[in-house]
PDB file of N, CA, C and O in Angstrom:
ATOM      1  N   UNK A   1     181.935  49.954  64.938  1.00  0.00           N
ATOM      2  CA  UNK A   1     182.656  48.699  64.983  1.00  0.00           C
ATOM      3  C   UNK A   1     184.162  48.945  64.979  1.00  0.00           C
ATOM      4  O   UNK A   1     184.840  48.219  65.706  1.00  0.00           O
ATOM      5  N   UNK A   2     184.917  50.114  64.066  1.00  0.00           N
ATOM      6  CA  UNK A   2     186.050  49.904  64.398  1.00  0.00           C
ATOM      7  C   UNK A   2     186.400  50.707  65.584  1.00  0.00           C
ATOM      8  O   UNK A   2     187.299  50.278  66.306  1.00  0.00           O
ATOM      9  N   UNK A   3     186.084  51.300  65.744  1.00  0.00           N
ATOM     10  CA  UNK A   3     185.859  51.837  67.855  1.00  0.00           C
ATOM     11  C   UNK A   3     186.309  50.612  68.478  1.00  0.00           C
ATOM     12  O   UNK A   3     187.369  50.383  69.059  1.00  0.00           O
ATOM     13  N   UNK A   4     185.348  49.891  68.261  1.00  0.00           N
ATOM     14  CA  UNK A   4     185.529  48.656  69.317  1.00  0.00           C
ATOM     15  C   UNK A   4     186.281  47.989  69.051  1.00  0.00           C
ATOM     16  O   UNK A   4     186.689  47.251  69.948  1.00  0.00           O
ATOM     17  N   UNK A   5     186.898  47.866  67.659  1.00  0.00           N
ATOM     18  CA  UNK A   5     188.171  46.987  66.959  1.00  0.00           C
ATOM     19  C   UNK A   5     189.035  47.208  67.410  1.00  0.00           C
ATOM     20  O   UNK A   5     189.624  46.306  68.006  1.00  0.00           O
ATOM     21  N   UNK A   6     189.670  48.751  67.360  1.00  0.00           N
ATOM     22  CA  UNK A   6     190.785  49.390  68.117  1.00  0.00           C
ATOM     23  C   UNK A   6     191.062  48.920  69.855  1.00  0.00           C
ATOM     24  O   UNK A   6     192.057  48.548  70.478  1.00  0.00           O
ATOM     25  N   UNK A   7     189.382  49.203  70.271  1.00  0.00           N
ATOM     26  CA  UNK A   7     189.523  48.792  72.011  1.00  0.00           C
ATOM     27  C   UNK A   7     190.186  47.478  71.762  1.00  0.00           C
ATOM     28  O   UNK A   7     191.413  47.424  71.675  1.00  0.00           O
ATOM     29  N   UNK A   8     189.352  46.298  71.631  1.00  0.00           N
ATOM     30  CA  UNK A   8     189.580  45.203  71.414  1.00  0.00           C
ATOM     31  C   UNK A   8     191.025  45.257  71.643  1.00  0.00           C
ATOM     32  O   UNK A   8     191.515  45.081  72.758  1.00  0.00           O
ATOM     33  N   UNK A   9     191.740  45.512  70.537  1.00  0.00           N
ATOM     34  CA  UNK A   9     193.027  45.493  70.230  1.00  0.00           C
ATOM     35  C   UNK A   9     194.423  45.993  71.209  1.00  0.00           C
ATOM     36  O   UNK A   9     195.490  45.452  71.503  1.00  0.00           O
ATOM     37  N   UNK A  10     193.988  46.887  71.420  1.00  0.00           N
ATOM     38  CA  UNK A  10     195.072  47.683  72.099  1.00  0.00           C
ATOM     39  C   UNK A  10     195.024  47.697  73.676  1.00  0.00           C
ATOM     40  O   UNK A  10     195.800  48.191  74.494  1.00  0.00           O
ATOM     41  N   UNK A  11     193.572  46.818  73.862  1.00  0.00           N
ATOM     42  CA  UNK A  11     193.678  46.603  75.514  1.00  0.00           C
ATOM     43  C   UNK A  11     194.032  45.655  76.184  1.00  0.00           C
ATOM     44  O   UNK A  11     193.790  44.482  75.902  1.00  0.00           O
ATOM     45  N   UNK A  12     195.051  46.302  77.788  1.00  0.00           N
ATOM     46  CA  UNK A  12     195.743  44.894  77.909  1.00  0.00           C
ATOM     47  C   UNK A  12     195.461  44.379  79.279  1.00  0.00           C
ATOM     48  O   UNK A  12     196.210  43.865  80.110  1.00  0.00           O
ATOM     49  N   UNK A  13     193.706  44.754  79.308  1.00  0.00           N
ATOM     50  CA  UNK A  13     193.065  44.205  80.413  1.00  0.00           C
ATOM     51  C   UNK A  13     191.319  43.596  79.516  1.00  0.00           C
ATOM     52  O   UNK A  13     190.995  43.668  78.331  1.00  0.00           O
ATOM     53  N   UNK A  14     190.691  43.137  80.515  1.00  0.00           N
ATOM     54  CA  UNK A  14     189.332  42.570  79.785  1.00  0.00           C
ATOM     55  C   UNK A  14     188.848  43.113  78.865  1.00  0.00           C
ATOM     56  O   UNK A  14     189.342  44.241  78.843  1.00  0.00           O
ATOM     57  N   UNK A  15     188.065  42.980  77.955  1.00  0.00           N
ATOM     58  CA  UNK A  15     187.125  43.623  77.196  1.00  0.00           C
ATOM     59  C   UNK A  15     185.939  43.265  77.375  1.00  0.00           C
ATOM     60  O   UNK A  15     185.456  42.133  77.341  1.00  0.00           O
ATOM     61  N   UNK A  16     185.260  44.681  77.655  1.00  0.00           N
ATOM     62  CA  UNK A  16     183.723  44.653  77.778  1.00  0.00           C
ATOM     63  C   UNK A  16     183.322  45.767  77.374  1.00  0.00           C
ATOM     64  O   UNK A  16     184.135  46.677  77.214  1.00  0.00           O
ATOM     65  N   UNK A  17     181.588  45.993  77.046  1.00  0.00           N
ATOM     66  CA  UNK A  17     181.209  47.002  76.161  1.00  0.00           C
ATOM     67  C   UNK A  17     181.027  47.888  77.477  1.00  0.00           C
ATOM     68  O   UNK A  17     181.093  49.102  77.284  1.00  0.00           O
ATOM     69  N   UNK A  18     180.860  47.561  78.476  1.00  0.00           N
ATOM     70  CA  UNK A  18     181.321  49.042  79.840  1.00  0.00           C
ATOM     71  C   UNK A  18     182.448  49.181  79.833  1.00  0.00           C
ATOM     72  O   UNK A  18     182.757  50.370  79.894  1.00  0.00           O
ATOM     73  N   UNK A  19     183.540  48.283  79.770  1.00  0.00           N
ATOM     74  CA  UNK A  19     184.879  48.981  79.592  1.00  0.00           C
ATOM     75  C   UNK A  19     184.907  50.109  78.681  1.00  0.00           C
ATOM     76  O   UNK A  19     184.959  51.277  79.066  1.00  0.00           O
ATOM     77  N   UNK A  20     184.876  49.788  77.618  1.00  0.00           N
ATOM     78  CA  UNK A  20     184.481  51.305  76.276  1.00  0.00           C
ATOM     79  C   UNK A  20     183.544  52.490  76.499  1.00  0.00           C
ATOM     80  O   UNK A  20     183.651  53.642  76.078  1.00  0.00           O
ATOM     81  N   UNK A  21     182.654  51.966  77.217  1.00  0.00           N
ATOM     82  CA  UNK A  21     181.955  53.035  77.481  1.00  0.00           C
ATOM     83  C   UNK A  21     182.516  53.995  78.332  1.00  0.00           C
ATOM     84  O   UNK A  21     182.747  55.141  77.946  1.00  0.00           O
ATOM     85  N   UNK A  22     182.839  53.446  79.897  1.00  0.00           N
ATOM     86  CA  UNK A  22     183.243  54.103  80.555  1.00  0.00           C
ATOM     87  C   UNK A  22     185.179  55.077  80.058  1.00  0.00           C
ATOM     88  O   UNK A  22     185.728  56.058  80.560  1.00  0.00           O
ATOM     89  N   UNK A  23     185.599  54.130  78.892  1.00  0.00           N
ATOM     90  CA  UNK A  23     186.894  55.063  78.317  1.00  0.00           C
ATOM     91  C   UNK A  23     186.248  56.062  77.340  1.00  0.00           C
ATOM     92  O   UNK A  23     186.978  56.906  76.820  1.00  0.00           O
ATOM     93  N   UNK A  24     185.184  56.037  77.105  1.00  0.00           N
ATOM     94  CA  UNK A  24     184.484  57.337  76.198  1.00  0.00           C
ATOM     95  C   UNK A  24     183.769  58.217  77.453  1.00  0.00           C
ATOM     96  O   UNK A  24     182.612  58.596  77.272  1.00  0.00           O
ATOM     97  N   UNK A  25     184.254  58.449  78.357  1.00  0.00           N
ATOM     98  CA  UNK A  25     183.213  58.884  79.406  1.00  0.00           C
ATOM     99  C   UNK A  25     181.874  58.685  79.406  1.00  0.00           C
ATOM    100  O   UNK A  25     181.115  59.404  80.056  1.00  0.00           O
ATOM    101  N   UNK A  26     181.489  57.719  78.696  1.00  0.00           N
ATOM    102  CA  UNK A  26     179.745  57.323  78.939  1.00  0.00           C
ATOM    103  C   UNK A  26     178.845  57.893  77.650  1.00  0.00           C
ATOM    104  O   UNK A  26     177.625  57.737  77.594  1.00  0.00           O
ATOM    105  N   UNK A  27     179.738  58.671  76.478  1.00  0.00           N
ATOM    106  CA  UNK A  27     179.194  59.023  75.697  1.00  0.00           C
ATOM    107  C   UNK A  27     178.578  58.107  74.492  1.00  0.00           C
ATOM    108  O   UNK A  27     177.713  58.398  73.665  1.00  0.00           O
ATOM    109  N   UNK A  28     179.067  57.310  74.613  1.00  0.00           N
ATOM    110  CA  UNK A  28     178.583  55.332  74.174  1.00  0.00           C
ATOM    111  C   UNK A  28     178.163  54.682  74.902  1.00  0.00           C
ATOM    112  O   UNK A  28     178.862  53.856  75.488  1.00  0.00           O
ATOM    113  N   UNK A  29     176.392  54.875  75.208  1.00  0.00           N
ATOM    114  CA  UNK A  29     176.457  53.374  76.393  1.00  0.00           C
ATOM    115  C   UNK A  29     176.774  52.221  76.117  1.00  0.00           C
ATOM    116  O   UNK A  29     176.581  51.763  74.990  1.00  0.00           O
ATOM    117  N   UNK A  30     177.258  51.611  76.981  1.00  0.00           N
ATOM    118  CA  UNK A  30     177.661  49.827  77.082  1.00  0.00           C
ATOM    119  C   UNK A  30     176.102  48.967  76.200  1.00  0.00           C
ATOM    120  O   UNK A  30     176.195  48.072  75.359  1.00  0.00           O
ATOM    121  N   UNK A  31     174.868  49.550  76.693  1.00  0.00           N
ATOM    122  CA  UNK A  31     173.873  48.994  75.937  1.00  0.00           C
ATOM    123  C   UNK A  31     173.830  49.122  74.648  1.00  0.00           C
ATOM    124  O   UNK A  31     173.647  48.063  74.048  1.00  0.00           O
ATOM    125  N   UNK A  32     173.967  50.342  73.828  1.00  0.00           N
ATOM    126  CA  UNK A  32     174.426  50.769  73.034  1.00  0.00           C
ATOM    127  C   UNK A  32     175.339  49.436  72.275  1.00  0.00           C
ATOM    128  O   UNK A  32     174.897  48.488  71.626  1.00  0.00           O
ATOM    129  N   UNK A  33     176.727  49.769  72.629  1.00  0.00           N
ATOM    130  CA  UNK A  33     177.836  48.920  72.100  1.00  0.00           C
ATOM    131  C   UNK A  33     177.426  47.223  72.270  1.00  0.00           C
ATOM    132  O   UNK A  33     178.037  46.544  71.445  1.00  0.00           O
ATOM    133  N   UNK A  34     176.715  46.600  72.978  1.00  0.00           N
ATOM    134  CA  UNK A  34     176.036  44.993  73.054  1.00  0.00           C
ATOM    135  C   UNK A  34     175.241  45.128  72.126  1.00  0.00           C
ATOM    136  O   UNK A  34     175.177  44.413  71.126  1.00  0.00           O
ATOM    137  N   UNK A  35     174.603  46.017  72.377  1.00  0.00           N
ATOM    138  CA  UNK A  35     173.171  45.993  70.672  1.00  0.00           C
ATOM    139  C   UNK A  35     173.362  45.745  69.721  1.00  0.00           C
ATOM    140  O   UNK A  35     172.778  44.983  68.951  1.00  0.00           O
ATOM    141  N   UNK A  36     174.836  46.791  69.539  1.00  0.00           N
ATOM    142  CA  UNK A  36     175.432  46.566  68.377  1.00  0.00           C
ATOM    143  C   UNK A  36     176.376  45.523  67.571  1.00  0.00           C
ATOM    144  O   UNK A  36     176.387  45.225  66.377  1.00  0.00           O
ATOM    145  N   UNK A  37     177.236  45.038  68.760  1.00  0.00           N
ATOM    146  CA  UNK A  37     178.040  43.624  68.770  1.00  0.00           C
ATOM    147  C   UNK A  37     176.928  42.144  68.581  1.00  0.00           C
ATOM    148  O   UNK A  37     177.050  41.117  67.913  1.00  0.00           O
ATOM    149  N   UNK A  38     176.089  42.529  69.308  1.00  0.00           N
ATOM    150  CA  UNK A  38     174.940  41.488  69.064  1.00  0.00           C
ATOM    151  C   UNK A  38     174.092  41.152  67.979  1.00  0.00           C
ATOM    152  O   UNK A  38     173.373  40.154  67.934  1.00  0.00           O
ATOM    153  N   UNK A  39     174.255  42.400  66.735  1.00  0.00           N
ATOM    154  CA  UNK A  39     173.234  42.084  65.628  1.00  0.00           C
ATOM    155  C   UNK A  39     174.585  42.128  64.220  1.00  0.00           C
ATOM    156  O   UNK A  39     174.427  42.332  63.016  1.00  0.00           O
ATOM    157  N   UNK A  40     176.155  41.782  65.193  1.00  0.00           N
ATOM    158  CA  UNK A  40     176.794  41.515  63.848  1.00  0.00           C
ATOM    159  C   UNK A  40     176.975  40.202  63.457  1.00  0.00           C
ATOM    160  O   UNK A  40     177.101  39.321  64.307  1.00  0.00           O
ATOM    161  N   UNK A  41     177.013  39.893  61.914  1.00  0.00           N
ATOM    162  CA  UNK A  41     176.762  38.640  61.470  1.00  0.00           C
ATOM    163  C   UNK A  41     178.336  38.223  61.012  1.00  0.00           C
ATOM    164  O   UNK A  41     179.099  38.936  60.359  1.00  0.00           O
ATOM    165  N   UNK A  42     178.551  37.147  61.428  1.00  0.00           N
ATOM    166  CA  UNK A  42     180.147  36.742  61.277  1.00  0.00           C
ATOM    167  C   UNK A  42     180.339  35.422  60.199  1.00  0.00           C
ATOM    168  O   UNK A  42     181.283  34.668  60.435  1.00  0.00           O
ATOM    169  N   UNK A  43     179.523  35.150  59.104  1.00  0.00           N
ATOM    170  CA  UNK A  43     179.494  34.308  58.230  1.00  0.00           C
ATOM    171  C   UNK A  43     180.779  34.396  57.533  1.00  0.00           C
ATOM    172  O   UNK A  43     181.493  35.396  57.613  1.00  0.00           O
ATOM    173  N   UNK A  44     181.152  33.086  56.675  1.00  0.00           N
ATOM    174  CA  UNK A  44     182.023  33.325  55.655  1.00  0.00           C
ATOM    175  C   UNK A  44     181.720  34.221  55.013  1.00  0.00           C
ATOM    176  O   UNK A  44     182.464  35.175  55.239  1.00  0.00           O
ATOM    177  N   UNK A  45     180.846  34.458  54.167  1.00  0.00           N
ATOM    178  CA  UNK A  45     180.849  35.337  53.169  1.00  0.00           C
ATOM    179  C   UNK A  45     180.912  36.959  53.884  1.00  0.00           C
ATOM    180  O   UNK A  45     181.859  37.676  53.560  1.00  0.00           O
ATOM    181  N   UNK A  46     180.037  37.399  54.697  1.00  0.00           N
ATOM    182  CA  UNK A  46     180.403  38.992  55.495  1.00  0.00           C
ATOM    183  C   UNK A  46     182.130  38.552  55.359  1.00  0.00           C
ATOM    184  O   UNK A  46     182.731  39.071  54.419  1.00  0.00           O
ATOM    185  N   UNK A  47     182.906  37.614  56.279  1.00  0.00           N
ATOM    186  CA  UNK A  47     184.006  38.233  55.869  1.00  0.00           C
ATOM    187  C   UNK A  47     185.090  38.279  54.807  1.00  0.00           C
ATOM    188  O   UNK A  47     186.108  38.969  54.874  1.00  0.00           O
ATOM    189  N   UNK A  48     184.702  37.345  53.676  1.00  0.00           N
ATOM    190  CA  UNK A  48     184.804  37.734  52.424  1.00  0.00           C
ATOM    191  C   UNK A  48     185.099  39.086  51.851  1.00  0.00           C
ATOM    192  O   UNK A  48     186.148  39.569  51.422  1.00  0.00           O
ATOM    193  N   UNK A  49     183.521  39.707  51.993  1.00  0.00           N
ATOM    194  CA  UNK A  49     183.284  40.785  51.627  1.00  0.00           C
ATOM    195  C   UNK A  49     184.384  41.568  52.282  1.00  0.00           C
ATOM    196  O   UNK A  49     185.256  42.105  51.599  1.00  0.00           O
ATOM    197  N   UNK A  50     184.364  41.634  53.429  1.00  0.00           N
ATOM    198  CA  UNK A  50     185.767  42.346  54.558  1.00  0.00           C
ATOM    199  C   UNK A  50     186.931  42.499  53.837  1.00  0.00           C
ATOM    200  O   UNK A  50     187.265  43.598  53.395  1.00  0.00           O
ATOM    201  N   UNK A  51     187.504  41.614  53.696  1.00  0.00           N
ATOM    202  CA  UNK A  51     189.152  41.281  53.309  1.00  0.00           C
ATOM    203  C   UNK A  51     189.007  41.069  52.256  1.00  0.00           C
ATOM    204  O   UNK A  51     189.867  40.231  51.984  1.00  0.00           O
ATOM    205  N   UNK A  52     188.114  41.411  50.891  1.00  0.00           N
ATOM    206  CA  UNK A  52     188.020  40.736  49.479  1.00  0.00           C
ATOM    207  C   UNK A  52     189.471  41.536  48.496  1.00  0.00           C
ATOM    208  O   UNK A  52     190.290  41.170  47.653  1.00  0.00           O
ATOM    209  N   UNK A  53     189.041  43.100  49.425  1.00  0.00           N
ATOM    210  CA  UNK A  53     189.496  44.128  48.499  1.00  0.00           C
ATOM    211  C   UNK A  53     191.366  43.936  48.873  1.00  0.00           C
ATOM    212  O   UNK A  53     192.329  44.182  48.148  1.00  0.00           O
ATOM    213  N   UNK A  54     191.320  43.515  49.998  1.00  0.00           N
ATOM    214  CA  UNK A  54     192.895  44.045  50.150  1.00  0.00           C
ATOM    215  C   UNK A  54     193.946  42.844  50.322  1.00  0.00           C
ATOM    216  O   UNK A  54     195.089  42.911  50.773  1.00  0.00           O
ATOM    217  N   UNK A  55     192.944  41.236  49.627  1.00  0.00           N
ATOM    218  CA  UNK A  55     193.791  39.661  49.458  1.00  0.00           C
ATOM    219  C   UNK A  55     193.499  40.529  47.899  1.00  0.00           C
ATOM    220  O   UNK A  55     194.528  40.510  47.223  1.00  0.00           O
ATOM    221  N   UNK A  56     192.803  40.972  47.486  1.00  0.00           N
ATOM    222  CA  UNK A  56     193.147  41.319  45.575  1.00  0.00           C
ATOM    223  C   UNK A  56     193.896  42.193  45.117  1.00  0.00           C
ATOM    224  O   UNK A  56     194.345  42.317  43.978  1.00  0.00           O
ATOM    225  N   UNK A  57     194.080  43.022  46.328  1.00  0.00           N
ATOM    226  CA  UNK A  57     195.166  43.954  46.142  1.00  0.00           C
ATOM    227  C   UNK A  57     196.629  43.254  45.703  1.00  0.00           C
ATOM    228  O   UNK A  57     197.166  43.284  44.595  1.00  0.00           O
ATOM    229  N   UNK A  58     197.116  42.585  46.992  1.00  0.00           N
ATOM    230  CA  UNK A  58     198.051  41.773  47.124  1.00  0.00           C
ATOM    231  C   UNK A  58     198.180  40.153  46.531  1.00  0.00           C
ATOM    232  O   UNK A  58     199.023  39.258  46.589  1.00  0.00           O
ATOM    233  N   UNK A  59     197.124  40.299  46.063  1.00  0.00           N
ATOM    234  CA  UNK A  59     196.940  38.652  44.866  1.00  0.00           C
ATOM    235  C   UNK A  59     198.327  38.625  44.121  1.00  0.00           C
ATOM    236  O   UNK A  59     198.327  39.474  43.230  1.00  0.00           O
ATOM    237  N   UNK A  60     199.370  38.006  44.188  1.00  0.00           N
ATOM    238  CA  UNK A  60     200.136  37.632  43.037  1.00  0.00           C
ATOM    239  C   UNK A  60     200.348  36.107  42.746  1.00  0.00           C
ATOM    240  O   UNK A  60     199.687  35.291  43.389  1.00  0.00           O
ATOM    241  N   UNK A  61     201.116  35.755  41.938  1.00  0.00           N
ATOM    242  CA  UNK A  61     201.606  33.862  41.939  1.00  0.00           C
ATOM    243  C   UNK A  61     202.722  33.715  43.025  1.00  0.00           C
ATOM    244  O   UNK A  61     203.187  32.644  43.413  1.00  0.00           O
ATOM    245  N   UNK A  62     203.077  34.968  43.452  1.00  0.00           N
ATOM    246  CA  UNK A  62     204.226  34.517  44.886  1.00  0.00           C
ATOM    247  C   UNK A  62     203.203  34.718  46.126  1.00  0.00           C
ATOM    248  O   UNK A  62     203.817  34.520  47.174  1.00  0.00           O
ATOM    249  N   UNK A  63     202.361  34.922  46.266  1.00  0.00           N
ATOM    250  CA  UNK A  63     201.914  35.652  47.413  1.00  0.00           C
ATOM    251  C   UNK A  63     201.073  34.255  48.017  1.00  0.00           C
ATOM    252  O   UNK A  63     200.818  33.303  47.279  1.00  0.00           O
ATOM    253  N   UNK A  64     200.731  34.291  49.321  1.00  0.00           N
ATOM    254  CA  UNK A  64     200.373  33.139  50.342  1.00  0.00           C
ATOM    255  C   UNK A  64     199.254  33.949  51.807  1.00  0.00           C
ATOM    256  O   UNK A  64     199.688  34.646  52.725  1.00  0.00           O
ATOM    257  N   UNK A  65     198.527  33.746  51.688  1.00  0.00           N
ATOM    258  CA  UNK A  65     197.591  33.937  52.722  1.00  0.00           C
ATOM    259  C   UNK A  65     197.571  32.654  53.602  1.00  0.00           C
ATOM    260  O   UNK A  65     197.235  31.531  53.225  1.00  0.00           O
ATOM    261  N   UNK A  66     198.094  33.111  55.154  1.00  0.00           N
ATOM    262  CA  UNK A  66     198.178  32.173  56.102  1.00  0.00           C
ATOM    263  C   UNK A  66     196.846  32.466  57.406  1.00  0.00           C
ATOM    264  O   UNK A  66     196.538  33.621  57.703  1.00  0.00           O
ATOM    265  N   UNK A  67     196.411  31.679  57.838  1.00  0.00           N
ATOM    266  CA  UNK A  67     195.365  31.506  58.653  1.00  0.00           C
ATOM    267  C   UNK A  67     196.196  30.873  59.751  1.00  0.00           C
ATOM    268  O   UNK A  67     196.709  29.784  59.495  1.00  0.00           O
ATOM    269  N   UNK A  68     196.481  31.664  61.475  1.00  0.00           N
ATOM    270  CA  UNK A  68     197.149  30.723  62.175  1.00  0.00           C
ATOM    271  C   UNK A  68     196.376  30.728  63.538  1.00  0.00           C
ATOM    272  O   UNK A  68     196.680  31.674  64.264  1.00  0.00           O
ATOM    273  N   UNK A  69     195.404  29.830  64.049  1.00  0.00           N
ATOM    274  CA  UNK A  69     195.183  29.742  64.880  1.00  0.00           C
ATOM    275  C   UNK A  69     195.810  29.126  66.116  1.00  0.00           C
ATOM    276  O   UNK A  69     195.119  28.657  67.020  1.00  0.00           O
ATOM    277  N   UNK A  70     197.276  29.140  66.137  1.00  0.00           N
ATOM    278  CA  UNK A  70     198.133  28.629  67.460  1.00  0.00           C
ATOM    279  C   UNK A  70     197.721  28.809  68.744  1.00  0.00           C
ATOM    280  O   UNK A  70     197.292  29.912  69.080  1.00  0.00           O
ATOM    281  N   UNK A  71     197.780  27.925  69.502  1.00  0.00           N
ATOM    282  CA  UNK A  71     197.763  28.296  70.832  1.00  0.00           C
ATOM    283  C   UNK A  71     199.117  27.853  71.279  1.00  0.00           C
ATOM    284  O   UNK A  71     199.659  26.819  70.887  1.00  0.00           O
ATOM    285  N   UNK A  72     199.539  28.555  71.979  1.00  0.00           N
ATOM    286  CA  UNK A  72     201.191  28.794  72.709  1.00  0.00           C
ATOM    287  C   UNK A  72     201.170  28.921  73.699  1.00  0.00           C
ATOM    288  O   UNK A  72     200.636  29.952  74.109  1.00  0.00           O
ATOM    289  N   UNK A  73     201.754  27.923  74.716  1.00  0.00           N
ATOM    290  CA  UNK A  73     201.992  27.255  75.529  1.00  0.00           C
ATOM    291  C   UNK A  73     202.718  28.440  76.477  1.00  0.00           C
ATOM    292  O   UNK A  73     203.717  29.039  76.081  1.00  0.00           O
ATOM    293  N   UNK A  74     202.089  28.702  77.778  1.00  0.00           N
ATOM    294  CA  UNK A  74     202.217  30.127  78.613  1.00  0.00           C
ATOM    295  C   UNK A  74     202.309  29.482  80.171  1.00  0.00           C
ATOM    296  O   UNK A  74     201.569  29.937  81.043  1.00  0.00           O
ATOM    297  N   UNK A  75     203.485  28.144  80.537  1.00  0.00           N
ATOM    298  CA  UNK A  75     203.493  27.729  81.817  1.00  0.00           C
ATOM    299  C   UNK A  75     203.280  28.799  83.058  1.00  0.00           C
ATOM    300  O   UNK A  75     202.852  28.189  84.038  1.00  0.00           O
ATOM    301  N   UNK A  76     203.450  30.223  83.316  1.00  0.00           N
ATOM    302  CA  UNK A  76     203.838  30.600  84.107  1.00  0.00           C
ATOM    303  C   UNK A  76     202.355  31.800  84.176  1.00  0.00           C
ATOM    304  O   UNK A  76     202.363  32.665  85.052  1.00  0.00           O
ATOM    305  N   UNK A  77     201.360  31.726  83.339  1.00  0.00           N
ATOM    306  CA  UNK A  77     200.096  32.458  83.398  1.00  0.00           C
ATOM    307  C   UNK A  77     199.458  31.827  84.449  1.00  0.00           C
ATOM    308  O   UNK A  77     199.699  30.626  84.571  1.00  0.00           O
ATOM    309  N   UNK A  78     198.703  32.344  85.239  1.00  0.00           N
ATOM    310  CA  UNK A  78     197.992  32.295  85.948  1.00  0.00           C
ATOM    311  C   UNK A  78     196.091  31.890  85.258  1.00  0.00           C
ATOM    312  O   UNK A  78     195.624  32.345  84.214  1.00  0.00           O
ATOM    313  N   UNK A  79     195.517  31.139  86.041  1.00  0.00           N
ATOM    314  CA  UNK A  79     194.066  31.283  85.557  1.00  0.00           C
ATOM    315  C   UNK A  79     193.034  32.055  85.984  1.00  0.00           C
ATOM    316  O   UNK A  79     192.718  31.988  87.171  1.00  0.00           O
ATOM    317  N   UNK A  80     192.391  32.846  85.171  1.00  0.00           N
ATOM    318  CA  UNK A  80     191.842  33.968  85.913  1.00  0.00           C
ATOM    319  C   UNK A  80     190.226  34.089  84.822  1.00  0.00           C
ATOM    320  O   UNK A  80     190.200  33.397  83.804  1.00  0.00           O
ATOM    321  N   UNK A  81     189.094  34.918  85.133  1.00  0.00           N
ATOM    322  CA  UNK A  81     188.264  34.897  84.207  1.00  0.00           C
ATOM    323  C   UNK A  81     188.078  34.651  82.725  1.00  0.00           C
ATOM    324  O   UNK A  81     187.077  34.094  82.275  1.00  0.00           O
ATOM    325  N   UNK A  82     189.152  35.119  81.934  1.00  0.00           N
ATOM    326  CA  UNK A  82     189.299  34.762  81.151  1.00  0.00           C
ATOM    327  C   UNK A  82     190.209  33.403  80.416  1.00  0.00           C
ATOM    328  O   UNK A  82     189.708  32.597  79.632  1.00  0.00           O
ATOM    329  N   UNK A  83     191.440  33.394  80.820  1.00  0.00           N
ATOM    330  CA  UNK A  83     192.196  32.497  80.471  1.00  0.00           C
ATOM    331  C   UNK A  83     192.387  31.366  81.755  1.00  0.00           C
ATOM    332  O   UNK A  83     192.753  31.515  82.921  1.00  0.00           O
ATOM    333  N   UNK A  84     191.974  30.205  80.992  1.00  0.00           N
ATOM    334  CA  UNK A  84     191.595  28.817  81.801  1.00  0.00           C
ATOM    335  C   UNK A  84     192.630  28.011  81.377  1.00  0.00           C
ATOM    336  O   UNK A  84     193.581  28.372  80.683  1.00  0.00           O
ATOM    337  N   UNK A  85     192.378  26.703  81.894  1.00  0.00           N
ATOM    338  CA  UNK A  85     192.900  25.561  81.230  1.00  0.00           C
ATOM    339  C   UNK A  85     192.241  25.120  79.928  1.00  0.00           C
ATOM    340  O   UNK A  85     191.037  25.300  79.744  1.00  0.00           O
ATOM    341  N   UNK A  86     192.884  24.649  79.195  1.00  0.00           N
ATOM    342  CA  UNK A  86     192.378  23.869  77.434  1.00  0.00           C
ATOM    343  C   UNK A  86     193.110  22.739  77.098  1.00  0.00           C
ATOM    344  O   UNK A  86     194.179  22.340  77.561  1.00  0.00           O
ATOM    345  N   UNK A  87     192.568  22.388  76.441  1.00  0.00           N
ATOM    346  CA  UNK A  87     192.986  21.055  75.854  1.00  0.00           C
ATOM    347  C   UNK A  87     194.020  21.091  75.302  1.00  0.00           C
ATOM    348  O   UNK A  87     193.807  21.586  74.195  1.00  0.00           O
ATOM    349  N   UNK A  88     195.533  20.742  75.471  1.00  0.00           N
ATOM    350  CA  UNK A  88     196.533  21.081  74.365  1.00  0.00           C
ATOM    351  C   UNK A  88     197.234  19.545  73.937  1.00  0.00           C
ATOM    352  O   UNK A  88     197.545  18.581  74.637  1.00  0.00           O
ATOM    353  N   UNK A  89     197.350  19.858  72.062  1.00  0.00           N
ATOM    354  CA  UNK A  89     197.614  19.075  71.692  1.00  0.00           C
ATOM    355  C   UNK A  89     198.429  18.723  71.501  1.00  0.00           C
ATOM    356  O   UNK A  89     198.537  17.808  70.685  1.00  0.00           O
ATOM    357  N   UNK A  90     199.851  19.434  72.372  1.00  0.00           N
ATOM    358  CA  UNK A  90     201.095  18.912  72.772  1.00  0.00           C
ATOM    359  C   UNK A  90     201.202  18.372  73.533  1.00  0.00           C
ATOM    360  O   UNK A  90     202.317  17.944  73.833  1.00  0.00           O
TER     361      UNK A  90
END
């Protein structure tokens, strides 16, 4: 998983589990990496457990955990497989 966290992250074209595969030369199949993306469970509590240790690390009476789901306004992107039109609430 963090294999694929890193891909995820640092790539600045599609993500797919053949993309990864084929940047490991095939030593990960793509079936492989779906199998695995497919039987992870994304509940509140799994990610609780995730981030428990390192919001308690940094727990103080000054400290603020922000959640920002923005979407930002990109006139000059193009629409392509991934990025479409959406609803914006500006």
């Amino acid at each position: 998983m963090d294999l694929y966290t890193d891909y995820s992250l640092s790539s600045f074209s599609q993500v797919t589990a053949t993309g990864l595969s084929n940047l490991l030369d095939g030593s990960i199949s793509h079936d492989k990496i779906t199998r695995m993306l497919s039987g992870v469970s994304c509940s509140s509590k799994e990610l609780w457990q995730e981030v428990k240790a390192d919001v308690r690390r940094h727990e103080s009476e000054e400290a603020c955990l922000i959640f920002d789901d923005t979407i930002i306004s990109k006139p000059y992107t193009d629409e392509n497989g991934i990025i479409c039109r959406h609803w914006d609430h500006k």
